[in-house]
mmCIF file as Biopython writes it, N, C-alpha, C and O atoms, coordinates in Angstrom:
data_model
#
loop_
_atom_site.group_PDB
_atom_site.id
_atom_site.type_symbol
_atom_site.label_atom_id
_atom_site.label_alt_id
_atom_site.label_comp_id
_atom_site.label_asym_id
_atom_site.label_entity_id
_atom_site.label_seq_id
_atom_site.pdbx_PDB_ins_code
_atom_site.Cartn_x
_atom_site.Cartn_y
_atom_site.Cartn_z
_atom_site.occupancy
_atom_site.B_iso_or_equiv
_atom_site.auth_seq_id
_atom_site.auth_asym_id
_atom_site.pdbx_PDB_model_num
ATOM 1   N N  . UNK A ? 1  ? 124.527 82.253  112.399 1.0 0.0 1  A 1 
ATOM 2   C CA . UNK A ? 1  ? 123.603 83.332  112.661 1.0 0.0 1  A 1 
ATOM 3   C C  . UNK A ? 1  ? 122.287 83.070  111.952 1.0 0.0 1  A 1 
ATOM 4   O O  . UNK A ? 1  ? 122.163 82.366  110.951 1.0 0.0 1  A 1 
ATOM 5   N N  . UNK A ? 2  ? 121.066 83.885  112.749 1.0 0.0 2  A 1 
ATOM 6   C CA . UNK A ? 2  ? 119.748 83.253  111.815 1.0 0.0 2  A 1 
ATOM 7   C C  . UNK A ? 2  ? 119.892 84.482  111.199 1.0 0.0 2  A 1 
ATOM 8   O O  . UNK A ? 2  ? 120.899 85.179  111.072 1.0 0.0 2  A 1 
ATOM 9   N N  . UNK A ? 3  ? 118.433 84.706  110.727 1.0 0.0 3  A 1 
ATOM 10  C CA . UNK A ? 3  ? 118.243 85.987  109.807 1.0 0.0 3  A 1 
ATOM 11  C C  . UNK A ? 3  ? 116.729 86.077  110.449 1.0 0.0 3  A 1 
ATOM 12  O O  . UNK A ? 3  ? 115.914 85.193  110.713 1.0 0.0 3  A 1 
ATOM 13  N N  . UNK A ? 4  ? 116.683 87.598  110.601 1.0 0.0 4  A 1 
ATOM 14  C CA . UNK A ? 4  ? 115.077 87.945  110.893 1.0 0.0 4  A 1 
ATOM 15  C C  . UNK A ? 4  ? 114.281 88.781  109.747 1.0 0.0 4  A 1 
ATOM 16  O O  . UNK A ? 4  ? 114.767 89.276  108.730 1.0 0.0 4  A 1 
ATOM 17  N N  . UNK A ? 5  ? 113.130 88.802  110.116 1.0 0.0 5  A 1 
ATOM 18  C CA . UNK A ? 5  ? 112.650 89.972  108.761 1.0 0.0 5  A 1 
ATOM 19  C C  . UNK A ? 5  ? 111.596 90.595  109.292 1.0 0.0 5  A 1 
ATOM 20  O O  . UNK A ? 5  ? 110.652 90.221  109.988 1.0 0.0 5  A 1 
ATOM 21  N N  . UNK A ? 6  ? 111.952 91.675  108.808 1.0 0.0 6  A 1 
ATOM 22  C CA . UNK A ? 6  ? 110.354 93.191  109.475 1.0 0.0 6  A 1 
ATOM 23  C C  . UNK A ? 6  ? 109.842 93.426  108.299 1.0 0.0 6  A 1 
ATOM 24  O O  . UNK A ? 6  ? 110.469 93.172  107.271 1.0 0.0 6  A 1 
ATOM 25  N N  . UNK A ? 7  ? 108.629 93.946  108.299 1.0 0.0 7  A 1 
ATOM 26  C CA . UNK A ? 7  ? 107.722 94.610  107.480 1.0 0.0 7  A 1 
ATOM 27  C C  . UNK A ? 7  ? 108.724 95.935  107.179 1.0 0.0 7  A 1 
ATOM 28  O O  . UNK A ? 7  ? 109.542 96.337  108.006 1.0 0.0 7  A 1 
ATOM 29  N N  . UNK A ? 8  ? 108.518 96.542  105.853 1.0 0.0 8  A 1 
ATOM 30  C CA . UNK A ? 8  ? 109.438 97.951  105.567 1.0 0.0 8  A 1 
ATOM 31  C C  . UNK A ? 8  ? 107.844 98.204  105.052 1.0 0.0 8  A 1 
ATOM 32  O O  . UNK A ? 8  ? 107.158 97.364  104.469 1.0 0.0 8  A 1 
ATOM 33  N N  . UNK A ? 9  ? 107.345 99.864  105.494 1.0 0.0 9  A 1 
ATOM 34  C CA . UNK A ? 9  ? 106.109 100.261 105.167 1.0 0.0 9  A 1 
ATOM 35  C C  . UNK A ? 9  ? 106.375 101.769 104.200 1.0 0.0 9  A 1 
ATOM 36  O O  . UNK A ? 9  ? 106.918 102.677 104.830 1.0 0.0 9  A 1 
ATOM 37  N N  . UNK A ? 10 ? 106.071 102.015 102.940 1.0 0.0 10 A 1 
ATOM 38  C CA . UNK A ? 10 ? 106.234 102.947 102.144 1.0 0.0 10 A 1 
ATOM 39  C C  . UNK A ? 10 ? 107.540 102.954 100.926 1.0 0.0 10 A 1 
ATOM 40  O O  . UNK A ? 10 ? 108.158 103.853 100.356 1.0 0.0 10 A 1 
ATOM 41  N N  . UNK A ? 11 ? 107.569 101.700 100.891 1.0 0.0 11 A 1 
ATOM 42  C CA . UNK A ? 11 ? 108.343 101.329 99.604  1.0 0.0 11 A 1 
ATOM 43  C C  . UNK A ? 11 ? 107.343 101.116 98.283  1.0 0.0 11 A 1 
ATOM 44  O O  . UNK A ? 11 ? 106.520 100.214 98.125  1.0 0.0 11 A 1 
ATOM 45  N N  . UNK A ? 12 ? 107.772 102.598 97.077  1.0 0.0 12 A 1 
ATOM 46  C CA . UNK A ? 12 ? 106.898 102.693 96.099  1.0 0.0 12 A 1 
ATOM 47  C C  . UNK A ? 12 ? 107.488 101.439 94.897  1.0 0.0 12 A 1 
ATOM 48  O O  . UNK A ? 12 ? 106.841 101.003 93.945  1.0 0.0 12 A 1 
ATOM 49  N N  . UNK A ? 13 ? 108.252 101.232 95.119  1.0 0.0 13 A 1 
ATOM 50  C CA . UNK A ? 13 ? 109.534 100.658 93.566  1.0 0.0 13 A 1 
ATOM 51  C C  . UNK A ? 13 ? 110.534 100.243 93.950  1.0 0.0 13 A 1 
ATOM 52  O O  . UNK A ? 13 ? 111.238 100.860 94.750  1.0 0.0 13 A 1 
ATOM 53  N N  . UNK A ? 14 ? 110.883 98.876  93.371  1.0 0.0 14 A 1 
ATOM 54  C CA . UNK A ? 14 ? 112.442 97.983  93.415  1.0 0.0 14 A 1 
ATOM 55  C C  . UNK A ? 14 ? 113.346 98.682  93.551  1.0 0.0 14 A 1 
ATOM 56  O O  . UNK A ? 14 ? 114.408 98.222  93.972  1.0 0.0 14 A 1 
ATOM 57  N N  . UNK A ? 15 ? 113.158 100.471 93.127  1.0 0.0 15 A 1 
ATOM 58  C CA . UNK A ? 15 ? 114.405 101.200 93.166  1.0 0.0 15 A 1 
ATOM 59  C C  . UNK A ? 15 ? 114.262 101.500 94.629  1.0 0.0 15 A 1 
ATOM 60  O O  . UNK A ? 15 ? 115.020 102.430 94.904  1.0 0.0 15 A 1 
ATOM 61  N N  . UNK A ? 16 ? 113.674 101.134 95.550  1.0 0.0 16 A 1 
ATOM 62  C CA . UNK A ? 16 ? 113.041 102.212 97.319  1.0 0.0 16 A 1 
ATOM 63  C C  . UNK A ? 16 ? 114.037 101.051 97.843  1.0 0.0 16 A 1 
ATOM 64  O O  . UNK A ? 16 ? 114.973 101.228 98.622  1.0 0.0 16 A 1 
ATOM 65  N N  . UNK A ? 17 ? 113.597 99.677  97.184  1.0 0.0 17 A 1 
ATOM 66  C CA . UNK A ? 17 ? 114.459 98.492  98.048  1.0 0.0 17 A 1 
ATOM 67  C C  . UNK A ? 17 ? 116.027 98.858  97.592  1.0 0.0 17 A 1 
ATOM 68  O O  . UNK A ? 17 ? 116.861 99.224  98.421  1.0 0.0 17 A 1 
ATOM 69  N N  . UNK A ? 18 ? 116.269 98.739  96.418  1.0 0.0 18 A 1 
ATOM 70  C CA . UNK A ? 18 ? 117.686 99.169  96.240  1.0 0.0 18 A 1 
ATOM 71  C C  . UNK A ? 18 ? 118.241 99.736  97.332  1.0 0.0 18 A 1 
ATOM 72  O O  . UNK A ? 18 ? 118.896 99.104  98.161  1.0 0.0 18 A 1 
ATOM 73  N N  . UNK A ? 19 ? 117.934 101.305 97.396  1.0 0.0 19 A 1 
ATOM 74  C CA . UNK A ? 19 ? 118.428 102.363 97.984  1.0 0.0 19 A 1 
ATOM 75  C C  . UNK A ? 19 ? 118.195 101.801 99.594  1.0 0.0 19 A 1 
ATOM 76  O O  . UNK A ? 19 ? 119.180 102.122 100.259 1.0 0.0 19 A 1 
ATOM 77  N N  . UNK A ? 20 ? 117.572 101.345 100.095 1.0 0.0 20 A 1 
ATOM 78  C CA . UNK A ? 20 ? 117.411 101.290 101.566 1.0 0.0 20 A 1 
ATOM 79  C C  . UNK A ? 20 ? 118.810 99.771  101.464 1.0 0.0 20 A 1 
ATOM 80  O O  . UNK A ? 20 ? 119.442 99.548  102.496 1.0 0.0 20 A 1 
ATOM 81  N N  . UNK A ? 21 ? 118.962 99.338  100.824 1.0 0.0 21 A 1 
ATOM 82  C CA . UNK A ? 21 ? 119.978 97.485  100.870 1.0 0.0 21 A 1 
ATOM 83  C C  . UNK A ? 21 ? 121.227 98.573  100.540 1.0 0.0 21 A 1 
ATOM 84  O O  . UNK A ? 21 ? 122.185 98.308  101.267 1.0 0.0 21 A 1 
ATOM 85  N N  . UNK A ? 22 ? 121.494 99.738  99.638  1.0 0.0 22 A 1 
ATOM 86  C CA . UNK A ? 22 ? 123.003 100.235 99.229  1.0 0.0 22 A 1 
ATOM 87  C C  . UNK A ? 22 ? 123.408 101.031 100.977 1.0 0.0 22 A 1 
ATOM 88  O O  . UNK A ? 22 ? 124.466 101.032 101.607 1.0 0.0 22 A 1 
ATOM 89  N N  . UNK A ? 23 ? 121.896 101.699 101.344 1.0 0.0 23 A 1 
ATOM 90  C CA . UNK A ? 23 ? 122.591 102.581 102.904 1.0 0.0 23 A 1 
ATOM 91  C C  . UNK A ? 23 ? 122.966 101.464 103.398 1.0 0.0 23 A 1 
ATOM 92  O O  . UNK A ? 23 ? 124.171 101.350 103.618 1.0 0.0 23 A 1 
ATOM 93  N N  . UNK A ? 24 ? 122.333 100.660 103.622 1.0 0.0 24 A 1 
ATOM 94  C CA . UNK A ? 24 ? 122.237 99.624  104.849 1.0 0.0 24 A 1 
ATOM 95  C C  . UNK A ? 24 ? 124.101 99.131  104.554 1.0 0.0 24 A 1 
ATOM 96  O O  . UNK A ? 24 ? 124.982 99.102  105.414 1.0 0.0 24 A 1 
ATOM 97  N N  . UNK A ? 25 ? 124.206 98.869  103.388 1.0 0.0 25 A 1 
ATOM 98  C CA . UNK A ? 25 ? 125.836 98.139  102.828 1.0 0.0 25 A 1 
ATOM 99  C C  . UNK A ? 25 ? 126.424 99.120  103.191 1.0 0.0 25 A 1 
ATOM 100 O O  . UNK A ? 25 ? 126.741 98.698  104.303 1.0 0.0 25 A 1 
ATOM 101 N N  . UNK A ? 26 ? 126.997 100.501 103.135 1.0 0.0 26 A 1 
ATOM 102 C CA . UNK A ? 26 ? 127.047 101.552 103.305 1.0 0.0 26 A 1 
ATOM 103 C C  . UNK A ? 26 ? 128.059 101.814 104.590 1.0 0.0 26 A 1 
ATOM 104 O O  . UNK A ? 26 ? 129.092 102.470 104.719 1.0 0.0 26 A 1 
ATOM 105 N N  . UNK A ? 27 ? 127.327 101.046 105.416 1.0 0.0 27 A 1 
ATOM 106 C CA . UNK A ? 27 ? 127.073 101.222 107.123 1.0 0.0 27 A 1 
ATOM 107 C C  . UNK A ? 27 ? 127.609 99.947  107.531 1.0 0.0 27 A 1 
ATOM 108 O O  . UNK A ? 27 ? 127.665 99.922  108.761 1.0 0.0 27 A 1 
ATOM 109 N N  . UNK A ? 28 ? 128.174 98.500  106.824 1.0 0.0 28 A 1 
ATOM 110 C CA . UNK A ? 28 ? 128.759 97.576  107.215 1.0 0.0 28 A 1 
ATOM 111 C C  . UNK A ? 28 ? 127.682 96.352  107.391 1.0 0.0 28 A 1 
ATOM 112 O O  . UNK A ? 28 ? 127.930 95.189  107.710 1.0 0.0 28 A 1 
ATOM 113 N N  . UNK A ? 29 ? 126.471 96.922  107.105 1.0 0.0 29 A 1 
ATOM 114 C CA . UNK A ? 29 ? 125.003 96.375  107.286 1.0 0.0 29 A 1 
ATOM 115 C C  . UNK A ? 29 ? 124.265 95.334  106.454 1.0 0.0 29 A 1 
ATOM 116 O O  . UNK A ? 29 ? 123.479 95.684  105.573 1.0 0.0 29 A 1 
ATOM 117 N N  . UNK A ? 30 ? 124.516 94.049  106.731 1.0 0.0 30 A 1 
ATOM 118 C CA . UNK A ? 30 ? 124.125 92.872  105.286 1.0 0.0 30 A 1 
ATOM 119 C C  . UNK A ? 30 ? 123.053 93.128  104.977 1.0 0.0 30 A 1 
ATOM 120 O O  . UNK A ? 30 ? 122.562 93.258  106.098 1.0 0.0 30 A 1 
ATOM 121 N N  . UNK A ? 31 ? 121.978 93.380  104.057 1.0 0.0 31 A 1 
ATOM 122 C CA . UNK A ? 31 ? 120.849 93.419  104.457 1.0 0.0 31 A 1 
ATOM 123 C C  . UNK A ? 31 ? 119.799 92.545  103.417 1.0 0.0 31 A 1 
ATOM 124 O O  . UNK A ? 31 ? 120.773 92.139  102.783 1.0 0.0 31 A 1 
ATOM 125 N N  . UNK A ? 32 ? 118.790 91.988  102.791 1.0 0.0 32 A 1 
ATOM 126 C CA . UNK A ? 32 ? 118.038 91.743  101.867 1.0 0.0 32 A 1 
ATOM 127 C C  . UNK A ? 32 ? 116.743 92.384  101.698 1.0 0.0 32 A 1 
ATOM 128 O O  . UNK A ? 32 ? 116.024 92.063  102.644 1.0 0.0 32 A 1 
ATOM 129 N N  . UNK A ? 33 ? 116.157 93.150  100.891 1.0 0.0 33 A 1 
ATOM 130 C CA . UNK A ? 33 ? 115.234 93.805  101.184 1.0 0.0 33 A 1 
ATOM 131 C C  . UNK A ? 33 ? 114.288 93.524  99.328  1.0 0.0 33 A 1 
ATOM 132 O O  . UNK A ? 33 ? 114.727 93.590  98.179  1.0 0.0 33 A 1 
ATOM 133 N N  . UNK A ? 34 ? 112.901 93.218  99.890  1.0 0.0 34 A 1 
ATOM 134 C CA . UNK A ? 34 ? 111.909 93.042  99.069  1.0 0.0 34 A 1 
ATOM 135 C C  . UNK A ? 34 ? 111.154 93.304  98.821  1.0 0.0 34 A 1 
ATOM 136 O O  . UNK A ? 34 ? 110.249 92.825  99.503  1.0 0.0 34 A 1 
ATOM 137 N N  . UNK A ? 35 ? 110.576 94.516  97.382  1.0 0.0 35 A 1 
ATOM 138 C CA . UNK A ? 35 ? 109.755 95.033  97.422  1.0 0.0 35 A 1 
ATOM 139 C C  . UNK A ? 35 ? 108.356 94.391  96.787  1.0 0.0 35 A 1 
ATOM 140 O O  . UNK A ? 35 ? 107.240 94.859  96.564  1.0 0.0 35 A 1 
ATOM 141 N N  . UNK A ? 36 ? 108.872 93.301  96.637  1.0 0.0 36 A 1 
ATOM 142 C CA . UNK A ? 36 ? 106.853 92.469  96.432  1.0 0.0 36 A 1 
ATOM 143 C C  . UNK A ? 36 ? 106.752 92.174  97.561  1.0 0.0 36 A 1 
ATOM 144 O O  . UNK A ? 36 ? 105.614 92.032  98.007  1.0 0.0 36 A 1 
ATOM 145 N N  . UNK A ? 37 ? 107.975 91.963  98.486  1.0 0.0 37 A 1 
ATOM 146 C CA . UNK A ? 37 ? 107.457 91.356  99.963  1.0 0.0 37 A 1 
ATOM 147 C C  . UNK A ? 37 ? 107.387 92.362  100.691 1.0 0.0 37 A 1 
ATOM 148 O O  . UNK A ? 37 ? 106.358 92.196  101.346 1.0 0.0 37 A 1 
ATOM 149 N N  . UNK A ? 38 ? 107.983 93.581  101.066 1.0 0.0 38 A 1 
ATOM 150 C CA . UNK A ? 38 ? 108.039 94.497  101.298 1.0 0.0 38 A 1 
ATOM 151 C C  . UNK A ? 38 ? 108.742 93.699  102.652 1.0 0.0 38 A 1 
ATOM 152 O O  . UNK A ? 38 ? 108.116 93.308  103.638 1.0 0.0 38 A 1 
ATOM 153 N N  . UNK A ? 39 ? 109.679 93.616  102.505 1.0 0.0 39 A 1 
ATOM 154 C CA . UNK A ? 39 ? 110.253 92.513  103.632 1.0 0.0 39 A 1 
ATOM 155 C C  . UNK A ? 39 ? 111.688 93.316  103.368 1.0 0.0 39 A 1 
ATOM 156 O O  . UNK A ? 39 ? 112.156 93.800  102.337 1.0 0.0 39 A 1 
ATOM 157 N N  . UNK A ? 40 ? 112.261 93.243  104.926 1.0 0.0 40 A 1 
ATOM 158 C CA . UNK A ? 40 ? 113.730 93.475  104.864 1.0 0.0 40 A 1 
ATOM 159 C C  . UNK A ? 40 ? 113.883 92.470  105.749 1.0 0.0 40 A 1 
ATOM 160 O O  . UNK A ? 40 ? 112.995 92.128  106.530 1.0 0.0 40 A 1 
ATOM 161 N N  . UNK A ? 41 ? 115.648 91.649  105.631 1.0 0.0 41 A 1 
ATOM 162 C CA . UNK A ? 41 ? 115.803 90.641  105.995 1.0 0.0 41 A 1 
ATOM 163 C C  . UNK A ? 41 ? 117.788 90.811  106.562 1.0 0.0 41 A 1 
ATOM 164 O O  . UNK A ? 41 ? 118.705 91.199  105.837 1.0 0.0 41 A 1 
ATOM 165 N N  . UNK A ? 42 ? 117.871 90.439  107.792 1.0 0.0 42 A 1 
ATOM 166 C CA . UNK A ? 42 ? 118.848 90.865  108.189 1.0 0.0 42 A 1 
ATOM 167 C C  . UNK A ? 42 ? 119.464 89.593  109.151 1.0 0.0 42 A 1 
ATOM 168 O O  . UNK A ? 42 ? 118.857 88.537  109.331 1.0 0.0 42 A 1 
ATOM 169 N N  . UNK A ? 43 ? 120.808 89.925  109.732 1.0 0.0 43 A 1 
ATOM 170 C CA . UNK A ? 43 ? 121.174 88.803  110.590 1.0 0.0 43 A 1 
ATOM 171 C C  . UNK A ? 43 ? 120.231 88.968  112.258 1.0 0.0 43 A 1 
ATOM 172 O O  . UNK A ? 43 ? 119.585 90.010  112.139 1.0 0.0 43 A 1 
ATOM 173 N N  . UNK A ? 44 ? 120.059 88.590  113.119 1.0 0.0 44 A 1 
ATOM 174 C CA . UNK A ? 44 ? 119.995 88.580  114.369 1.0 0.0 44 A 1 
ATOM 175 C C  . UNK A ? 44 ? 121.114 89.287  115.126 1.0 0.0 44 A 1 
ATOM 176 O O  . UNK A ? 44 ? 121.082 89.574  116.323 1.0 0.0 44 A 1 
ATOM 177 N N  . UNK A ? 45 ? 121.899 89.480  114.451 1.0 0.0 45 A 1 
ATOM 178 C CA . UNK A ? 45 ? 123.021 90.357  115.368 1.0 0.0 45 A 1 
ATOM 179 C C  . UNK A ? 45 ? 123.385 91.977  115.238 1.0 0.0 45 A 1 
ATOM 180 O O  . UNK A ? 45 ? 124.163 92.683  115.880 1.0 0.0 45 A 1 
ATOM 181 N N  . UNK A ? 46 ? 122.214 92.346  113.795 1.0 0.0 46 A 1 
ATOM 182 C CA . UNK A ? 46 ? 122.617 93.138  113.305 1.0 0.0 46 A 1 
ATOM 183 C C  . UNK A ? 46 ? 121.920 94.180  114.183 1.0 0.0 46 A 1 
ATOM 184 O O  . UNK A ? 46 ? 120.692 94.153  114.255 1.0 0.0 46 A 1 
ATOM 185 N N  . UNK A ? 47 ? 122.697 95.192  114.924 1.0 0.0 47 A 1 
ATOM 186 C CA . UNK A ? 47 ? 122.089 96.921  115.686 1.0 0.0 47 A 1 
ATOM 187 C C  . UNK A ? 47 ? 120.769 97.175  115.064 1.0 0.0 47 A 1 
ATOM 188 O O  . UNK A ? 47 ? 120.811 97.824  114.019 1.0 0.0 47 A 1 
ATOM 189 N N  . UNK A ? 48 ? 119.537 96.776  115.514 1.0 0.0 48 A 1 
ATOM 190 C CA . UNK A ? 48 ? 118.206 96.832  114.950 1.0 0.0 48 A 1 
ATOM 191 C C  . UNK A ? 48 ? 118.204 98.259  115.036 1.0 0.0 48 A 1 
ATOM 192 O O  . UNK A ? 48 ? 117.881 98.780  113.969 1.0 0.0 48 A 1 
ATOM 193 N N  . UNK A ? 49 ? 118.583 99.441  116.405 1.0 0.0 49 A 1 
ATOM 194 C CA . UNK A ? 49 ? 117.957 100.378 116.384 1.0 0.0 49 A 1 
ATOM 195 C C  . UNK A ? 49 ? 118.546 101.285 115.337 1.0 0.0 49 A 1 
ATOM 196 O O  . UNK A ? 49 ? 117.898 102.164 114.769 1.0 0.0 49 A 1 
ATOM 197 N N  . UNK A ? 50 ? 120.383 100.897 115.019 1.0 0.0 50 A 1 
ATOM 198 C CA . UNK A ? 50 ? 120.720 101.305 114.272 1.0 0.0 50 A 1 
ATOM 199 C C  . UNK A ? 50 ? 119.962 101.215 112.343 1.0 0.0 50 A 1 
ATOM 200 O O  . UNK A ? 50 ? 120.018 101.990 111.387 1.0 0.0 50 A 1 
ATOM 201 N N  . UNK A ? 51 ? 119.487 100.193 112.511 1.0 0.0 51 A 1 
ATOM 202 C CA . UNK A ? 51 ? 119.049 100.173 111.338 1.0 0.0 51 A 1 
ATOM 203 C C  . UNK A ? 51 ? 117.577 100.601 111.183 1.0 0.0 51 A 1 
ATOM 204 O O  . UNK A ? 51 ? 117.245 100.997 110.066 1.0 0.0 51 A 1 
ATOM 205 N N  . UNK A ? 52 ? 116.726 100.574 112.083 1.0 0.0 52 A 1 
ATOM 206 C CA . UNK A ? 52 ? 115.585 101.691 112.184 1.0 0.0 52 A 1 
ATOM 207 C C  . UNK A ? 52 ? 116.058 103.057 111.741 1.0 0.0 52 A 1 
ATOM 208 O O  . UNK A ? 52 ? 115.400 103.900 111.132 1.0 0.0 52 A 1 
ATOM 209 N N  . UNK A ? 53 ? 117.207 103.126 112.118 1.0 0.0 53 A 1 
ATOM 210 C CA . UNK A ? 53 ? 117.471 104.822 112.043 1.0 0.0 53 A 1 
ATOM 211 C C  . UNK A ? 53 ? 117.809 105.229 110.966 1.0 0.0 53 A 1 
ATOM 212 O O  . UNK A ? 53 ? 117.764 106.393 110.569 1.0 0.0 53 A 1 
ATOM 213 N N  . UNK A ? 54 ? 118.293 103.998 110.233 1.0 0.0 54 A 1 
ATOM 214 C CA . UNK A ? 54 ? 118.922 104.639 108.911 1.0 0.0 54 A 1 
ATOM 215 C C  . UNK A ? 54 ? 117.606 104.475 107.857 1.0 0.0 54 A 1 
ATOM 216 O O  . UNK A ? 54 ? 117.332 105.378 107.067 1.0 0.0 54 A 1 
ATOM 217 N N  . UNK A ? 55 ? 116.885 103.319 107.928 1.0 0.0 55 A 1 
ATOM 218 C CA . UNK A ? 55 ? 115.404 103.250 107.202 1.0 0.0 55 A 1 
ATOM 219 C C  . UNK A ? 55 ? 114.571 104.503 107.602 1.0 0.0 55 A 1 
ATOM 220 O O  . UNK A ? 55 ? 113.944 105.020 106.678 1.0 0.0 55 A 1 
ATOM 221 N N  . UNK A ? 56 ? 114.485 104.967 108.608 1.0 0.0 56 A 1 
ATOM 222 C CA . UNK A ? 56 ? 113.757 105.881 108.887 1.0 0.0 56 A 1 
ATOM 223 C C  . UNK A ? 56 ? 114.000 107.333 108.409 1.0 0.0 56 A 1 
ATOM 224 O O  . UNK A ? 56 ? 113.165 108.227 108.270 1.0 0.0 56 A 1 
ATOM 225 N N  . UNK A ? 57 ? 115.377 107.364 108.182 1.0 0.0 57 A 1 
ATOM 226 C CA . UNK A ? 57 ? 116.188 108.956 107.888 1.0 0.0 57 A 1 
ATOM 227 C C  . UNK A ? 57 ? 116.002 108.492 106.340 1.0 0.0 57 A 1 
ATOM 228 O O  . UNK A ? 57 ? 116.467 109.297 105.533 1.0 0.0 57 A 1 
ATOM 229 N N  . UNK A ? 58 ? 115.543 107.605 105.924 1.0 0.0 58 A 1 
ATOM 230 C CA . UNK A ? 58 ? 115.200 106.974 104.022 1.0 0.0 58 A 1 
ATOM 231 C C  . UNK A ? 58 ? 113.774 108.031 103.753 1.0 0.0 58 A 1 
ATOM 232 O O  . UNK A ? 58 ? 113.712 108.865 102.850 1.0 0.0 58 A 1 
ATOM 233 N N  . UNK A ? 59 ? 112.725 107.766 104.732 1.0 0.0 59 A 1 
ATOM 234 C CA . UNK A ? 59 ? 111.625 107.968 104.462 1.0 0.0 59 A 1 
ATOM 235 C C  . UNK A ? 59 ? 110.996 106.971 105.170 1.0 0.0 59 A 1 
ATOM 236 O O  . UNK A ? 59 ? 109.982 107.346 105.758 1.0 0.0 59 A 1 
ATOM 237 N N  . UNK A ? 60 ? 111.398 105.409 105.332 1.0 0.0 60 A 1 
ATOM 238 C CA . UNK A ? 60 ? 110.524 104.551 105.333 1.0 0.0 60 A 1 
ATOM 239 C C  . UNK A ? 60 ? 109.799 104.169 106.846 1.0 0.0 60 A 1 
ATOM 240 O O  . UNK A ? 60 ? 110.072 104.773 107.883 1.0 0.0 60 A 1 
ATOM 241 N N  . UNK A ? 61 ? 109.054 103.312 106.772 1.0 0.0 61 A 1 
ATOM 242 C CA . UNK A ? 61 ? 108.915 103.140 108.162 1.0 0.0 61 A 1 
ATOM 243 C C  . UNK A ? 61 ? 109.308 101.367 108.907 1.0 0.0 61 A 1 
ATOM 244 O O  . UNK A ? 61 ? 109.102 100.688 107.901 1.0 0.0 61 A 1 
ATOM 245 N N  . UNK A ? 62 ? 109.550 100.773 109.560 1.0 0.0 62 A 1 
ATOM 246 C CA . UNK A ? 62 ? 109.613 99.494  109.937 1.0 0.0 62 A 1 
ATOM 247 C C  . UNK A ? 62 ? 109.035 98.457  110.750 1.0 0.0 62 A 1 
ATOM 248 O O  . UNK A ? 62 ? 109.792 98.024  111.620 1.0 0.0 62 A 1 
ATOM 249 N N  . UNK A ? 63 ? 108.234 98.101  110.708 1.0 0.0 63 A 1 
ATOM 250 C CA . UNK A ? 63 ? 107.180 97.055  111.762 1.0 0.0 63 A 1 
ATOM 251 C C  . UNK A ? 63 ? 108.136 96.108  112.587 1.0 0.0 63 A 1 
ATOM 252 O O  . UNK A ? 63 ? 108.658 95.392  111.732 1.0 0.0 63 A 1 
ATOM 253 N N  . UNK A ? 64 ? 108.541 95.812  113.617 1.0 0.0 64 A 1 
ATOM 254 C CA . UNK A ? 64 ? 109.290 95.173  114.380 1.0 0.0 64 A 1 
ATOM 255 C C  . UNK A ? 64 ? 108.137 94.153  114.829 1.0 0.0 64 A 1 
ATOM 256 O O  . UNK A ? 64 ? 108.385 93.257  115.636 1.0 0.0 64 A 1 
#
């Protein structure tokens, strides 16, 4: 599997990435998420809209 990565927009603190990588685990959801990069990083297989939805019900927003 590759891995893709979106922009995550409104992450204040390493603790915003935490919390959006523990839902994402949560949910069965691998995820890597970076808040100097402000990058989340996932497989290619992973339910994108599903995971919009759960970043989004966070606060955050996601650049596809």
């Amino acid at each position: 599997m590759s891995k893709v990565k979106y922009k995550i927009i409104g992450m204040d603190c390493p603790s915003c990435a935490m919390l959006i990588e523990s839902e994402l685990e949560d949910v069965g959801i691998e995820a890597r998420v970076s808040y100097a990069k402000q990058v989340l990083e996932i497989d290619d297989s992973v339910d994108l809209e599903k995971t919009v939805k759960i970043i989004s019900g966070l606060g955050y927003k996601i650049e596809k």
